[in-house]
Each structure stands twice: as structure tokens, then as C-alpha cells.
KOLMILO-870398 format. One line per 2 residues: their letters; for each residue x, y, z of C-alpha. Coordinates in steps of 0.25 Angstrom, whole numbers, m for minus. Layout:
<recs>
a	X:Y:Z; ...
</recs>
This chain:
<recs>
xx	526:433:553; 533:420:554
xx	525:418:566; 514:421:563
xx	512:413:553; 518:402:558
xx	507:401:567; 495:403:556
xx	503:391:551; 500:383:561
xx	488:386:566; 483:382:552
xx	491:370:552; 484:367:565
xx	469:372:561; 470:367:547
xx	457:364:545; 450:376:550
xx	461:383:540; 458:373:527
xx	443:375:532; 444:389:532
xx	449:393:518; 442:381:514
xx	431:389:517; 436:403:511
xx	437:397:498; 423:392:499
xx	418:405:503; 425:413:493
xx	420:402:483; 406:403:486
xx	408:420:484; 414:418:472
xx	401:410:468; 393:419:471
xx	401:431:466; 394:440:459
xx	400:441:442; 416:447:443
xx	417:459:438; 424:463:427
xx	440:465:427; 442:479:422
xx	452:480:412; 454:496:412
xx	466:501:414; 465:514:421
xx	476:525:417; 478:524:402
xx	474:530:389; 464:519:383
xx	458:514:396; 451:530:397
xx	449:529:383; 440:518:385
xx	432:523:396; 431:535:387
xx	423:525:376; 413:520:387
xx	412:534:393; 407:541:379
xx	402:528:371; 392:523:381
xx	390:509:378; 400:506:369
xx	409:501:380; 423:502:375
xx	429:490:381; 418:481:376
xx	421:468:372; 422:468:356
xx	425:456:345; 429:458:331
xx	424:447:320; 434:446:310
xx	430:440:296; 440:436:287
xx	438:431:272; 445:419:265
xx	455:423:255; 451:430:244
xx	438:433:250; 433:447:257
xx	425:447:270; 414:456:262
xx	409:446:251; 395:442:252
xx	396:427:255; 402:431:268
xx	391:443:271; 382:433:277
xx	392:426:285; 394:439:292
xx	380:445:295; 378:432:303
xx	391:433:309; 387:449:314
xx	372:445:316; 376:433:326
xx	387:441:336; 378:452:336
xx	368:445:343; 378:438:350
xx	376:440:367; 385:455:370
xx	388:461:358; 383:474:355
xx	385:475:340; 394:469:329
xx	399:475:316; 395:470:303
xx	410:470:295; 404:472:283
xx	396:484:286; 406:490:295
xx	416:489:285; 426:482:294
xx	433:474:281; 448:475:278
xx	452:482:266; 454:469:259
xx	439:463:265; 445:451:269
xx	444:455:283; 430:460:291
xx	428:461:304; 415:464:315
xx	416:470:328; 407:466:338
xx	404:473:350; 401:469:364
xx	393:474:375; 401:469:386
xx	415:470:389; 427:457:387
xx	426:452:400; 409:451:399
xx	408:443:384; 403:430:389
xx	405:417:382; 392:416:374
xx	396:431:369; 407:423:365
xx	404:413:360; 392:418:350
xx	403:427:344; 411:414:340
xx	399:406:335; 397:418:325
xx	412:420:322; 411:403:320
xx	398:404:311; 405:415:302
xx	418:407:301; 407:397:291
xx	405:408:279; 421:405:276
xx	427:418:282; 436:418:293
xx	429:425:306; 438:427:319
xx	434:435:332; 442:444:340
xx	442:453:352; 438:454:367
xx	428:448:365; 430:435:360
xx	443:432:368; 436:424:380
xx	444:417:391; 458:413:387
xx	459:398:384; 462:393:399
xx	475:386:400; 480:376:412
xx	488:386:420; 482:384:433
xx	481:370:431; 495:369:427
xx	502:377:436; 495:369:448
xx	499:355:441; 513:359:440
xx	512:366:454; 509:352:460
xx	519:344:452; 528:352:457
xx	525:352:470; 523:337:471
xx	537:335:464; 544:346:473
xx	540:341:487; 534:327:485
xx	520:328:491; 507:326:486
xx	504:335:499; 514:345:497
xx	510:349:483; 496:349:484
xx	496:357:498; 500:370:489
xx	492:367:478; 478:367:485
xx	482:378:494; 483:385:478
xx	472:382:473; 464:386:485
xx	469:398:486; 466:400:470
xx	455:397:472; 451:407:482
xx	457:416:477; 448:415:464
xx	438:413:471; 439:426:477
xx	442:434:466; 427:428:459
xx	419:430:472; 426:446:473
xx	425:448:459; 413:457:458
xx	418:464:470; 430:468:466
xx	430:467:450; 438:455:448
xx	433:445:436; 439:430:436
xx	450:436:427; 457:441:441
xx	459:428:445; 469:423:433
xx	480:428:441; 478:426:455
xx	474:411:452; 490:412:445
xx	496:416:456; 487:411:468
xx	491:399:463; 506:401:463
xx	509:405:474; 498:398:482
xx	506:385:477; 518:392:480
xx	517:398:494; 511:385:499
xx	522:377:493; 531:387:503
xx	523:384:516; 522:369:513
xx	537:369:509; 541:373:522
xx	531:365:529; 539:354:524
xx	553:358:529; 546:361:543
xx	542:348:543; 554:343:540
xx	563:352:551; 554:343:560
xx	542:353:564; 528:347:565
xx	517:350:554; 512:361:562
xx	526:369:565; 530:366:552
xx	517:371:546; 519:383:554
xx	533:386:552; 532:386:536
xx	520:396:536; 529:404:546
xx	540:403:538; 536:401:523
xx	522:407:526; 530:420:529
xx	536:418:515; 522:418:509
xx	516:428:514; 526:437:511
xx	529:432:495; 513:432:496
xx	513:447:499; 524:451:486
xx	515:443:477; 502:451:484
xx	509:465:481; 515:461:467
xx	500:457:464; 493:468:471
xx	503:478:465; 497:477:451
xx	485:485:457; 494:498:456
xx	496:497:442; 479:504:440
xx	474:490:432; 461:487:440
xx	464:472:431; 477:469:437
xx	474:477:450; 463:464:451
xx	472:455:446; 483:458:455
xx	475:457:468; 468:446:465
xx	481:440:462; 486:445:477
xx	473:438:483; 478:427:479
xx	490:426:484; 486:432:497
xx	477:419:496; 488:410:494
xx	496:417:505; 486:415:516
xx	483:399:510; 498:395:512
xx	496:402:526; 486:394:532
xx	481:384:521; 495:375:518
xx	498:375:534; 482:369:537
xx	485:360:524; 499:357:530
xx	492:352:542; 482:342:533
xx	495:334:529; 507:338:537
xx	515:326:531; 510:325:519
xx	516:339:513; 529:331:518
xx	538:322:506; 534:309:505
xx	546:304:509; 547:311:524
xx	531:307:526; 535:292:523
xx	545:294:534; 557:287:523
xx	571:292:527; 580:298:520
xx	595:302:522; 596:313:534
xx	597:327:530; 609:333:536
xx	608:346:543; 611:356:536
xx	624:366:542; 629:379:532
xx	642:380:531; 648:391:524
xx	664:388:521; 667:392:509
xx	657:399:504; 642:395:502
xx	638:381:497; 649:375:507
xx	647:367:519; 636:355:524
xx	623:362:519; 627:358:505
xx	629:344:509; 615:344:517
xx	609:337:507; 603:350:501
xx	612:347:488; 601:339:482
xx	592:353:482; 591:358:467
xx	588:373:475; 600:371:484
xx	608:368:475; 605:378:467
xx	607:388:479; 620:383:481
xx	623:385:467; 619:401:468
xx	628:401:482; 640:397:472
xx	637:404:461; 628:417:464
xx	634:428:455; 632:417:442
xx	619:415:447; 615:428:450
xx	621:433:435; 616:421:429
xx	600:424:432; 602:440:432
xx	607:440:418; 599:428:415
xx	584:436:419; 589:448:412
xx	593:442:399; 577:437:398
xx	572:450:402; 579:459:390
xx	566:456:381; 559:463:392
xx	566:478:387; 555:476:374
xx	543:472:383; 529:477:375
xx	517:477:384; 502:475:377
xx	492:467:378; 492:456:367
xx	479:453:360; 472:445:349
xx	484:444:340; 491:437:353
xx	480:426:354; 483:411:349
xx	479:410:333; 469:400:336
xx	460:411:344; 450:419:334
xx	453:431:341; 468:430:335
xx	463:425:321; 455:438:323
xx	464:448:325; 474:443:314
xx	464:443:304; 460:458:307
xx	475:462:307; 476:455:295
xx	463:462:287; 465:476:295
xx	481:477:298; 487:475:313
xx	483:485:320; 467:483:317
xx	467:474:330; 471:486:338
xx	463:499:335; 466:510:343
xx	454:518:349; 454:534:349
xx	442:539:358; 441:554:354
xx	435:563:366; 430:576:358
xx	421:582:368; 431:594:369
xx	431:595:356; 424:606:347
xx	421:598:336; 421:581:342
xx	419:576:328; 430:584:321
xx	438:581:333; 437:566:331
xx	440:566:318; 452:574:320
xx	457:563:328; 453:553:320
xx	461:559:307; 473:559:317
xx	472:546:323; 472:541:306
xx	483:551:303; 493:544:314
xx	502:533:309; 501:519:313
xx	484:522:312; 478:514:299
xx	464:518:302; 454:525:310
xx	440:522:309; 429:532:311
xx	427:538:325; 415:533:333
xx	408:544:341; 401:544:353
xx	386:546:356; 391:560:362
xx	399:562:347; 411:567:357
xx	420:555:357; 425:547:346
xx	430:534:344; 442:531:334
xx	447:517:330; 462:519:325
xx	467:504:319; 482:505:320
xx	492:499:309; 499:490:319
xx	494:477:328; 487:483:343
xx	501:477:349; 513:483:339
xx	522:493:346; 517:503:333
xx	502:501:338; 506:507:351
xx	516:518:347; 504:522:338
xx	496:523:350; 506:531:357
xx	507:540:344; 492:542:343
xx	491:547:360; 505:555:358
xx	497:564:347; 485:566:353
xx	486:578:359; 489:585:347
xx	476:577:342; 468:583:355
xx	472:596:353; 466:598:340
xx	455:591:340; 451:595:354
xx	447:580:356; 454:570:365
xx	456:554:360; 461:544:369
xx	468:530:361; 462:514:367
xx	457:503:361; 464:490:364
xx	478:493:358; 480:506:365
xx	475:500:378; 485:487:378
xx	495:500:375; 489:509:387
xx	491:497:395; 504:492:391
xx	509:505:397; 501:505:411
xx	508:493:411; 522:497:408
xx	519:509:418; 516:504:429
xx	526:492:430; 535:501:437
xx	527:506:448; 522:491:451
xx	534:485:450; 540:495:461
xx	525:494:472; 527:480:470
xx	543:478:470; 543:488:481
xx	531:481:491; 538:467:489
xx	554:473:492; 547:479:506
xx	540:465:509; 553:458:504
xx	561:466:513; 553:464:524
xx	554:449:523; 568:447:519
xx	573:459:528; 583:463:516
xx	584:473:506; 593:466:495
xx	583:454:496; 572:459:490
xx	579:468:480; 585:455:476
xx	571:451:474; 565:461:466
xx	578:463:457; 577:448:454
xx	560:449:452; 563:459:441
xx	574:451:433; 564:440:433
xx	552:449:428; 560:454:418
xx	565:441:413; 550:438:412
xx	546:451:403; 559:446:397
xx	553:433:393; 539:438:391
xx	543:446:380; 552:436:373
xx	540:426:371; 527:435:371
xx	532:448:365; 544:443:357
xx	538:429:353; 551:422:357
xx	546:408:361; 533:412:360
xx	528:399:351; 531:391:363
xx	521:397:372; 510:397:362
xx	511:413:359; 507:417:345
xx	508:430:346; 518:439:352
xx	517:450:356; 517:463:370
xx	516:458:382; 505:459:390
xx	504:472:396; 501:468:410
xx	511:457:409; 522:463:417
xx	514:469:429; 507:456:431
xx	523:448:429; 529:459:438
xx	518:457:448; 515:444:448
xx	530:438:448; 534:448:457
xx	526:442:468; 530:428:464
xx	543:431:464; 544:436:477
xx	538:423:482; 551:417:477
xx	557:426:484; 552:423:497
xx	551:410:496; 565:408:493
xx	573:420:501; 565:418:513
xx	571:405:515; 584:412:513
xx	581:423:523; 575:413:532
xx	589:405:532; 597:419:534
xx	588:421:546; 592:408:553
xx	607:411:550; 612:405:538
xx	621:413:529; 615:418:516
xx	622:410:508; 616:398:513
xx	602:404:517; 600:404:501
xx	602:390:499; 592:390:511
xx	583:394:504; 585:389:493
xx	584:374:500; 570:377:505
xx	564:385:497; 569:384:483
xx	560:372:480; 549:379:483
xx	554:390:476; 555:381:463
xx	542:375:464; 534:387:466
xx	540:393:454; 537:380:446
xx	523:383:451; 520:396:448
xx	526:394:434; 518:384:430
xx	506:391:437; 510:405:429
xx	515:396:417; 501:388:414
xx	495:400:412; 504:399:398
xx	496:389:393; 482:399:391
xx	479:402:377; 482:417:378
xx	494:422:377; 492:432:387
xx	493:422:397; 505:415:392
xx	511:428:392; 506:429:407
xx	508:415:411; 523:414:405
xx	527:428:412; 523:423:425
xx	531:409:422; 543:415:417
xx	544:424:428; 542:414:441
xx	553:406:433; 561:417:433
xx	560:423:445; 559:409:453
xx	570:401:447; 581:413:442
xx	578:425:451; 574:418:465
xx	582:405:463; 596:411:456
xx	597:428:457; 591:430:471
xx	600:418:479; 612:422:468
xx	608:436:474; 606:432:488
xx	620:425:488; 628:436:482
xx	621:446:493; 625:437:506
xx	622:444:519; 618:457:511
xx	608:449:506; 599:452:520
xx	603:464:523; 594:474:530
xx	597:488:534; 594:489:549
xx	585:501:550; 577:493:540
xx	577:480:547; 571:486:559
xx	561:494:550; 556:480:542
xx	546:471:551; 551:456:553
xx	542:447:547; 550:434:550
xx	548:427:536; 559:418:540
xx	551:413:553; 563:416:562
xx	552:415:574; 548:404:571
xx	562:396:571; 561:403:586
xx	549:397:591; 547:386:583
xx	564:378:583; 565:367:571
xx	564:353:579; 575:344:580
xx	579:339:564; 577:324:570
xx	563:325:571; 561:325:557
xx	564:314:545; 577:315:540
xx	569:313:528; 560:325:530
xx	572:335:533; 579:329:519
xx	566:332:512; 566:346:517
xx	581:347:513; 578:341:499
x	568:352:497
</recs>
């Protein structure tokens, strides 16, 4: 492979123009398709497999046209103090109020509170349901926007009006992630290896390949039923690792250059050499991503491979984009001081010595002392059993809040205060108690039933006797009179652990229920769903983890030609994940910290949190991996002992390490500063992992580890090594047929720049 790509290095290096031409002219083309596309289709939110996903299709199936998982709003009208929602100075207030949604653009019909007799037992609190015709997703802004204007108007009769529900949360408020993760991305470039060039070079061949990758995703949308929505995360990841897999090729351009290679050779060797160590880290991130798609949720199944397309992208960029740039501006990627040509003191060559024991003889005094990363590998030679203890016990101590982890899916009542969808809410479990937010839905199929009308009742008598139901309104019949609808409020919020034993209570009986009524119910609504899904979840975490944990061990085998290495690798992945759920439930669930990111409201975690942290950190993490052990392998390879091949590594790789992992948390960490506290909960779990995993897992446990292990460290049983293919990520062909020129034909300066990084 090695070779291979050392030659598409080149020949792009050499043909750059007809390479920047050519996906110059992709972009346009996929740009002009996505113009052109036809409306995206909508992201399906079903969740195949579980109780309340059938019981929804059972709702559209028998109530035709009433679709049950059309959008809906509540109006809720409180009065001052004192007062009651039901006087008649406020009876004009609300006619309007009804009179204007209803002709509102979409909706269906709206209640009247007064006549429908939805007012709290005290009548301070009334509230109106409207109704829409369309789904969430297809309320449009004027829909909107004419529900505000009303619930504004009302607000001047001196009541208190707040809006709820789908259909009044529109987009999130739109913070500065992207924007902030690539500013820090090219001050930390700029700072790291002192070039305009050098920190620009990554960051265009970025946001190219974002932007194709977005590109593609509208102009194949209607195709393949993805909706704008799919793109969130594949323009988080594209770019991270687009920065991050460019910064690996250019990076080695650099110390090429300095060995003494021309900008062709160099550019060939660093996509031979780190190319290969992209491709691979590209392809654990693309299985970790695609994997969510066994999990059966056609919404993260898009996600996922959207995500994966966009790293693919990225992949082939570094391959053949960054060498053509290369070729743009050969001595401009290089430090200033080395293109001004200053001098500096020579460099001494470095020779390993190995009396005494590691971190003895002239490679310390090489001038590589003055490297925070080698300094701090040599620190880990010394000490790897401290270190090694000191991170192990350190990950686990952050992930023991992890053992009371609650899955859900946080609604209204986890919004900002300032938001009327929150005023909402309180105000509702305030006039009707906690649990009126959260009713459950019981869909009564009596068609084998003798009598469908007693049968219905039956249940509905049962549903009222269980504890923890404080009312059940009146079942709602088909147009067939063979199915029934039955609204059960619980006496607990949607998200209390009571609300989901009771749920659990209400299915355990059911077949005593069944068998004498002769008529089967199914339980759903929003509450039972978040449940329903909480535990598809928690179910298949298990099986995900091992396709994907089993996938990268094969292709981490293949490439380090080990077995302990990517055990290692995997045993360290899942401290730092747990360290994360650790974290994640400290501040989101338990509400420790939680004021200083601007979370109000505590509460479960999301329940596709952990598949999407698994996933996508996985993949990340194995980058760090690559990156850094390849180096180490690559230095094994060429003779030195592994001792020292770790502060090899660690010498040209752990810069690059380091700032990559700055990167992706700030790209992953601007996400934060959204509105919603769903996406603090997901922008914070992705941060706190990459720092996790980048600066205590890859850069203390797995050298510690590799230290400790020695020789062992590589070891391969024979029968296996001639069964595994050699892929040569270490590019020892290319030291074959392309020898390192004579030292003296580069700047001492240049060669010390390379030894400083």
C-alpha cells in the first residue's frame, strides 16, 4: 500500500492542476445537483421493533386521517392571582385567540378551553389543543409564526398565554460551533508549526470537503430520504478529521523536506507513509459510523452513513488534494525561519544508546530535550507503572456515576426558562400536576372481541384502578367502533423513574387485562416512546459495541501485526468512554456543574447519547491511535528497540497528536454554545471524550502500557503472521527504493526545525 500510494502522491504533486481542477470541478457539479434537487425527503423518526412505534401505526391504520404523529401545540392560559381563566372579561380574549390559530395556515382544528372543559380544578389554568395536518418536520415558519401573533395578541387581555409542543419548537438557536472550532483550529495550527501556509493548507482542504459532503447529502436527499438534518453530524466530523488527516500528511511533508528530499519525493513519501496511516484510521472511523446502521433506526442508520461519506471524502482529499496543494507552495508549508534560509545551531545526529536502562545515552542530549512530547515520553520510560496506575484509576474514578446512568429523551421542561415552550409546560404541571405533560396513550383493538364497547370500558376501568394513574379521560372510538383510544395522565413528570415503572406495571398486567376483556391495548404516546426507546437503546449497545470493537481489532491487527496492540487499544477506548458517561451524568443528569454550562434543568440522558459517543469516539480514537503508534511501529521496523521507538513516536507524531485533539474539541465543544440542552449534552460528550482519550489514554495508558510490554508488545503468532496480508503502513519499501539523501544537503536549520517538532 505504501507504494502504491506513494506514487498517487506524486503523480498529484506533479499534475496538481488537473487534481485541484478536478474536484474543483466535483464540487461544482454536486453543487449544481443539489440546486436542482428535488424537496429532501423527510427523516423518519420510527423506531421499528418496539411497543409504541406499532402502536402508532396501529392509530393511522384505523383512524384514517387523524395522523397520530401529527404535529400538535397546546395554548396554555393562565389568570393573574386571584382570578380564574373562566371569568367573562377574559371570554372575548380567548374566542379571538381560538378564531385566529384556527385559521391559521395547517391546522386542522383547535379546541375551545372553555367549552372543552380543559380548566384545572381551581380555573386558574385552561389550556387549547391545536391540531395540525402535517407532521413536525412539515410546520413551516408562517405556520409559526401566525400561532405566536395570536398567543402575542392574547397576552394584551392580562392573562398569561404560553405555547407548547412540536409544533412550536422550530430550529434550535444556532450557535458558533462550526465557526468556532475552525478559528481555534487555525490558531492552533498557526501557533504549532508557524506558517500562514501550513495552517491554512488543512483548513481549506476542510471545508472542501464539508462542503461536498453537504452538498451531496441535499442533492441525494430525495433519493435516499435524507433531510438537511443528516448533515449535522457529518459536517462535525468531516470537519475534524478533514483538518486532522491533513495536518498528518503535511506534517510529514515537512520532515521529508527536512531529511533533504525534494518537494516531489517528500510529497510522495508522506502520502506513502502517513497516507497509509489515514487511510486506515479513515476506515475505523467509516466502520464505527456505518455500524450504527445495525442497530434498526432508519434515523441514525442516515446519520451514520452520511457521517462515513464524509470521512471517505476527507480520506481521498488528504490523498490527492494536500500533495497537488503541496505542489502550489513547496516552501511555504515550510517554518519561516528555514525559508528565510537564517541558521541556527546544528542539530546533532541522533544515536540510541541503551546503558542503563531507557532514557540514557546521546538521544537525550540531541537537542530533542526542549520537546514537551518527548519529555514527556521520557517521563513514561522512567515511570510507566505510576503512569499507567495513575490514568487507569484516574478514568475509573470519573466513570463510577456511569453505574446510575438513566437513558430518555429530555423535553420541554429541559429547555432555557426564557423559551414559551418551558413557561408552557411549568404552568401545565403547576394547574394539572407533574405528569399532565406526559399522558400515556392506550390503543384498545376489540375487534375479537364479543362485545367492543364493554370491552373498552373494561380497560378503561382497569387502566384508572392502577396506581400511579390519576385520570383516564374518555375512550375515543373509531369510525369502524373497533378500536378505542384511551388517554391515561400519570401522577408523576414524563421523565420520573415512577412514570416508567408505571408503564412497565400497566404492560406487565395486560395479559390478564386481554384475557377478560377479549380485547388487546397496546401503551405509546411520547412518554412510553422515550421509554420504548431508551431500552432499544440499552439493547443494542452490546452487540454494536462488539461488530464495531470486533471490525477495528481485525483491521488494527492487520496494520500493527500484533495482538496485544490493539487490545490495548480497545481496553483503553472503553476507560475513556466510560469516563465520559461518567462525566456526562455528573452534569446533565445529576446537576453537578451543571450552572456553568447553562443547563437549567437536569435531567436522563439522551437516549441515543451513548451509541452516537461510542461510535463516534471510537473511530476518533482509533485515529489517535494510528497516528501515534504507527510511528512507534514504524521505528520498531527500522530497528530500534521498543523502548526508544516510543519516544519516537512520540518526537514526530505527538504534536500532531496534541493539536488535532485541540481541534476536534473545540470543533465538538462549539457545538456547546446552542441554545438546547440536547446539544450541550452532545457537544460536551464528544469533547470530554477526545480529551479523554487524546491526552490520558493515547498519550499516558497506551505508551505506560507499551513500556511495560517491551518486545511482547509486537508479538505475533507465526501461523497468523503468514495468514495476515502486509500492507506496509510503515513504508518499509519505500526506505528501499527511495534512501534519505545525505543530511548535508538540507539547513541545519531545517533538520532543527523537524527535531523541535
Amino acid at each position: 500500500m505504501a507504494t502504491l500510494l506513494y506514487r498517487l502522491g506524486r503523480g498529484a504533486f506533479r499534475r496538481r492542476r488537473w487534481v485541484t481542477l478536478a474536484w474543483a470541478a466535483v464540487l461544482l457539479g454536486v453543487v449544481f445537483g443539489a440546486m436542482s434537487a428535488g424537496e429532501a425527503a423527510d427523516d423518519s423518526d420510527s423506531m421499528p421493533g418496539i411497543e409504541s412505534q406499532h402502536a402508532f401505526d396501529l392509530i393511522n391504520e384505523r383512524f384514517p386521517g387523524a395522523e397520530a404523529e401529527g404535529a400538535g401545540a397546546r395554548i396554555v392560559l393562565v389568570a393573574p392571582d386571584g382570578r380564574q381563566v373562566t371569568a367573562s372579561e377574559y371570554r372575548a380574549a380567548i374566542d379571538t385567540l381560538v378564531a385566529e390559530v384556527a385559521d391559521g395556515p395547517q391546522v386542522a382544528a383547535v379546541s375551545d378551553p372553555l367549552d372543552a372543559s380543559t380548566v384545572s380544578e381551581d380555573g386558574s389554568t385552561a389550556y387549547a389543543t391545536v391540531t395540525y395536518e402535517v407532521t413536525e418536520d412539515n410546520v413551516t415558519d408562517a405556520g409559526r409564526a401566525d400561532l405566536t401573533a395570536a398567543v402575542e395578541q392574547a397576552r394584551t387581555s392580562g392573562l398569561t398565554v404560553e405555547a407548547g409542543g412540536g409544533a412550536v419548537a422550530g430550529e434550535p438557536p444556532a450557535g458558533i460551533g462550526e465557526f468556532l472550532g475552525i478559528g481555534v483550529a487555525a490558531v492552533v495550527l498557526l501557533i504549532t508549526f508557524g506558517s500562514l501556509a501550513t495552517a491554512g493548507l488543512p483548513l481549506i482542504t476542510a471545508v472542501a470537503g464539508v462542503a461536498l459532503t453537504l452538498a451531496s447529502i441535499v442533492a441525494l436527499g430525495s433519493a435516499l430520504g435524507m433531510s438537511t438534518a443528516t448533515g449535522d453530524l457529518a459536517m462535525m466530523i468531516g470537519i475534524a478529521v478533514g483538518v486532522d488527516y491533513a495536518l498528518l500528511v503535511v506534517s510529514r511533508y515537512r520532515e521529508e523536506r527536512a531529511k533533504g528530499h525534494d518537494a516531489r519525493e517528500a510529497a510522495g513519501l508522506a502520502v506513502g507513509t502517513a497516507g497509509s496511516a489515514v487511510v486506515f484510521a479513515g476506515l475505523t472511523v467509516v466502520i464505527a459510523l456505518a455500524g450504527l446502521s445495525v442497530i434498526g433506526v432508519p434515523s441514525l442508520t442516515k446519520m451514520g452513513l452520511a457521517a462515513a461519506g464524509a470521512v471517505v471524502i476527507a480520506v481521498l482529499i488528504t490523498l490527492t488534494l494536500v500533495p497537488a496543494l503541496c505542489g502550489f507552495w513547496p516552501d511555504a508549508l515550510l517554518a519561516r525561519r528555514v525559508r528565510k534560509g537564517r541558521s541556527a545551531p546544528p542539530a546533532r545526529r541522533v544515536r540510541f544508546r541503551f546503558r542503563r536502562g531507557p532514557g540514557r545515552g546521546a538521544a537525550r542530549r540531541a537537542g530533542e530535550a526542549g520537546a514537551w512530547s518527548v519529555r514527556w515520553a521520557r517521563f513514561v520510560q522512567r515511570r510507566p507503572v505510576p503512569v499507567l496506575l495513575g490514568s487507569a484509576v484516574l478514568l475509573g474514578a470519573l466513570a463510577v456515576p456511569a453505574l446510575d446512568l438513566r437513558l430518555g429523551m429530555p423535553g420541554d421542561e429541559a429547555k432555557p426558562t426564557s423559551t414559551t415552550e418551558r413557561r408552557a409546560y411549568d404552568a401545565l404541571a403547576d394547574g394539572f400536576g407533574p405528569g399532565f405533560n406526559g399522558p400515556l396513550t392506550v390503543v384498545v383493538d376489540a375487534r375479537q372481541a364479543d362485545d367492543p364497547r364493554s370491552a373498552v370500558a373494561a380497560v378503561s376501568d382497569r387502566l384508572a384502578a392502577t396506581a400511579g394513574v390519576v385520570s383516564v379521560a374518555p375512550p375515543r372510538f373509531n369510525a369502524a367502533k373497533d378500536t378505542a383510544v384511551i388517554q391515561a395522565v400519570p401522577a408523576t413528570a414524563p421523565t420520573s423513574e415512577r412514570t416508567e415503572e408505571l408503564v412497565h406495571t400497566i404492560r406487565a398486567e395486560r395479559h390478564a387485562t386481554e384475557s377478560a376483556t377479549g380485547a388487546t391495548f397496546e401503551v405509546t404516546g411520547t412518554t412510553a416512546l422515550n421509554i420504548d426507546v431508551a431500552r432499544k437503546m440499552t439493547d443494542a449497545l452490546i452487540p454494536y459495541l462488539l461488530v464495531v470493537v470486533g471490525l477495528a481489532f481485525l483491521l488494527l491487527l492487520v496494520v500493527f501485526r500484533s495482538v496485544l496492540v490493539p487490545l490495548k487499544a480497545a481496553l483503553g477506548f472503553l476507560l475513556s468512554v466510560g469516563a465520559s458517561f461518567g462525566a456526562l451524568v455528573t452534569i446533565f443528569q445529576n446537576g453537578h456543574g451543571a450552572g456553568l454550562l447553562g443547563v437549567e434543568e437536569t435531567g436522563p440522558v439522551m437516549s441515543t447519547m451513548p451509541l452516537m459517543l461510542v461510535g463516534i469516539v471510537f473511530g476518533l480514537a482509533m485515529d489517535y491511535q494510528v497516528f501515534l503508534v504507527s510511528r512507534m511501529r514504524e521505528a520498531v521496523v527500522h530497528g530500534e528497540r521498543p523502548a526508544e521507538a516510543v519516544v519516537t513516536g512520540f518526537r514526530h507524531s505527538g504534536r500532531v497528536v496534541t493539536a488535532a485533539a485541540v481541534i476536534m474539541t473545540s470543533v465538538f465543544a462549539g457545538f456547546m454554545t446552542g441554545g438546547e440542552t440536547l446539544l450541550k449534552m452532545v457537544g460536551f460528550g464528544l469533547a470530554i471524550a477526545v480529551l479523554f482519550d487524546a491526552f490520558v489514554v493515547r498519550m499516558a495508558f497506551v505508551p505506560a502500557v507499551l513500556v511495560l510490554l517491551g518486545e511482547r508488545a509486537w508479538w505475533l503468532p507465526r501461523r497468523l503472521d503468514r495468514l495476515l496480508p502486509r500492507v506496509d503502513v510503515e513504508g518499509e519499501a519505500l526506505g528501499r527504493r527511495t534512501p534519505a539523501p545525505a543530511l548535508a544537503a538540507v539547513p541545519d536549520a531545517d533538520r532543527q526545525d523537524t527535531v523541535r517538532a
